[in-house]
C-alpha positions in Angstrom: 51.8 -30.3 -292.1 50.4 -27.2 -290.6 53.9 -25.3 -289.0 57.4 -25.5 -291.3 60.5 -24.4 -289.5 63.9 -22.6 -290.0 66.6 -22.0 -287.9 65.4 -18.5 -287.2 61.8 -18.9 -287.8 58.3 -20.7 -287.3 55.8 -20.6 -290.2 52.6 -21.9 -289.3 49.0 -21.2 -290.0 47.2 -17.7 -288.8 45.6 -17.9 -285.4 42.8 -15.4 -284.1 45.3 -13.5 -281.8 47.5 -12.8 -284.6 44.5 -10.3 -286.6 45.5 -7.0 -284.4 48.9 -7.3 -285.9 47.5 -8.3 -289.2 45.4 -5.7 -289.4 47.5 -3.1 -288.2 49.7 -3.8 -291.6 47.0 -4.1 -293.7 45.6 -0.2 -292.2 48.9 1.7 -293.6 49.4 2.5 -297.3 53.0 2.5 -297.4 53.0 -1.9 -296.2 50.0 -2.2 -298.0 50.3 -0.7 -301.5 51.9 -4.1 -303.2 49.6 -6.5 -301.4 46.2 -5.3 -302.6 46.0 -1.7 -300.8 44.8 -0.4 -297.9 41.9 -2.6 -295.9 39.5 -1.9 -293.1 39.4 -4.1 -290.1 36.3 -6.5 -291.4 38.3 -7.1 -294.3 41.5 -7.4 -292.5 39.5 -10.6 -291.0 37.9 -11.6 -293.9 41.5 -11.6 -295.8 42.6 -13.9 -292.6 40.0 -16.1 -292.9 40.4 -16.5 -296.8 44.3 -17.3 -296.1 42.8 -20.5 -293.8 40.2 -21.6 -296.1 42.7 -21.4 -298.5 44.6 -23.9 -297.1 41.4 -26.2 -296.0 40.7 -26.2 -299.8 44.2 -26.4 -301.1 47.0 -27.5 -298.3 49.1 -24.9 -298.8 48.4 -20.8 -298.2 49.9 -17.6 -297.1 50.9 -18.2 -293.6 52.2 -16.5 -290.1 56.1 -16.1 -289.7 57.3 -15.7 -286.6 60.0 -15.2 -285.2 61.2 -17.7 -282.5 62.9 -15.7 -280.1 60.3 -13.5 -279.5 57.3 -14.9 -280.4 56.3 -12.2 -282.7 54.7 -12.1 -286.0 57.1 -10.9 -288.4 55.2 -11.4 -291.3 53.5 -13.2 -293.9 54.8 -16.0 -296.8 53.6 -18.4 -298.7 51.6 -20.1 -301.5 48.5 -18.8 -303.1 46.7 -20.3 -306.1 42.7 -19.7 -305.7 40.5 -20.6 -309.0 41.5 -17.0 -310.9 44.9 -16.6 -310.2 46.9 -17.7 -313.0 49.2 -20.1 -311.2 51.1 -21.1 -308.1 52.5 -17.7 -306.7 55.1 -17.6 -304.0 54.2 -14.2 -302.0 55.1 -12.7 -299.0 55.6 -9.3 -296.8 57.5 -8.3 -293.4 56.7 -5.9 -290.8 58.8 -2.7 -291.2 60.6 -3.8 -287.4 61.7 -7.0 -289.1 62.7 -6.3 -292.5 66.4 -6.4 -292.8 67.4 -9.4 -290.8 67.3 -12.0 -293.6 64.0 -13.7 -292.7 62.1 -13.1 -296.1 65.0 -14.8 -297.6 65.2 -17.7 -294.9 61.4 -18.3 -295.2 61.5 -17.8 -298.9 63.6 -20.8 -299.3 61.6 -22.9 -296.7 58.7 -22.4 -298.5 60.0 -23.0 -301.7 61.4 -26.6 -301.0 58.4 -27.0 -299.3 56.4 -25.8 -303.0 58.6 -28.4 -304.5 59.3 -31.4 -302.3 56.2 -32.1 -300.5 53.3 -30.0 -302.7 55.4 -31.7 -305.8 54.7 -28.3 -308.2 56.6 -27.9 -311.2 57.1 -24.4 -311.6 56.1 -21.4 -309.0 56.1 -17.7 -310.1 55.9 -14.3 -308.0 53.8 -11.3 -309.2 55.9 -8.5 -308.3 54.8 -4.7 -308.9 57.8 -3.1 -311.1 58.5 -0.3 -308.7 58.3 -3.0 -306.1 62.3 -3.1 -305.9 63.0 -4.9 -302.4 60.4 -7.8 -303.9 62.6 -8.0 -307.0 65.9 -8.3 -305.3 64.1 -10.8 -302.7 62.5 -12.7 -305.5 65.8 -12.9 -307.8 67.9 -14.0 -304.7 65.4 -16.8 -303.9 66.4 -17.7 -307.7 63.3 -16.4 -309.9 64.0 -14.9 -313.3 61.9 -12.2 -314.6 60.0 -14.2 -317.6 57.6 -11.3 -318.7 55.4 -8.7 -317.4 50.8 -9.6 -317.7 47.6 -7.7 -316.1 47.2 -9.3 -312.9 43.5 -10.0 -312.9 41.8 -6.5 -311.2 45.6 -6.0 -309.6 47.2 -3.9 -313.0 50.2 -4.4 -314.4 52.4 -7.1 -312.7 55.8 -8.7 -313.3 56.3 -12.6 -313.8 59.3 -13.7 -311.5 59.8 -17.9 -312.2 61.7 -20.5 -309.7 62.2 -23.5 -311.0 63.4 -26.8 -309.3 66.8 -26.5 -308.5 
């Protein structure tokens, strides 16, 4: 499985001619402050490359979302778990242009049966910023409950958001 679907939406693994756009996120504080800040182009790419070698090592990673109509990246979802992070998180962000169209919801929920039905994990969580309030409401609509709040490795304070199988 390398590309999972929704009605709306194609959510498949990052492809060299998606870095401009990546990049172009990752160079402006105010889409970048709740994924790890601000990054120059080299480590744009060397965050793109880590999302693929994530999933050569592990099957699953943060992945492209695009929208079908268009063909355009709308932005980023999916499952992380490299040897420090705690556990399996369920992350994601949307370019600006697309936000407010229901597609973090639509690929949330892909990607959580996907976390659950095929990748068979018990338990998923999101690490959510607190001041991060269109994650929360995303995060709680996808059906996490906030469980308790822990330093996220070099990342600072973080909330614990936790889905369960439904």
């Amino acid at each position: 499985m390398r590309e999972l679907e929704t009605e709306r939406l194609l959510i498949r693994l990052w492809h060299e001619s998606d870095f401009e756009q990546l990049a172009t996120f990752f160079s402006e504080e105010e889409n970048a402050k709740y994924v790890g800040g601000i990054k120059t182009r080299e480590e744009s790419w060397e965050l793109m490359a880590a999302y693929i070698g994530h999933w050569q090592m592990k099957g699953y990673s943060y992945m492209a979302v695009v929208e079908k109509a268009t063909r355009k990246i709308a932005g980023c979802i999916g499952l992380w778990n490299s040897d420090p992070w705690p556990e399996p998180e369920l992350g994601y962000w949307f370019l600006k242009e697309m936000q407010g169209k229901g597609y973090a919801y639509e690929a949330g929920m892909r990607m959580k049966k996907f976390a659950f039905e095929t990748k068979k994990f018990e338990t998923l969580v999101s690490y959510i910023a607190a001041e991060n309030i269109p994650s929360i409401k995303l995060a709680e609509k996808l059906g996490a409950v906030y469980e308790k709040d822990i330093k996220l490795l070099d990342f600072g304070k973080h909330s614990v958001y936790r889905y369960t199988k439904d």
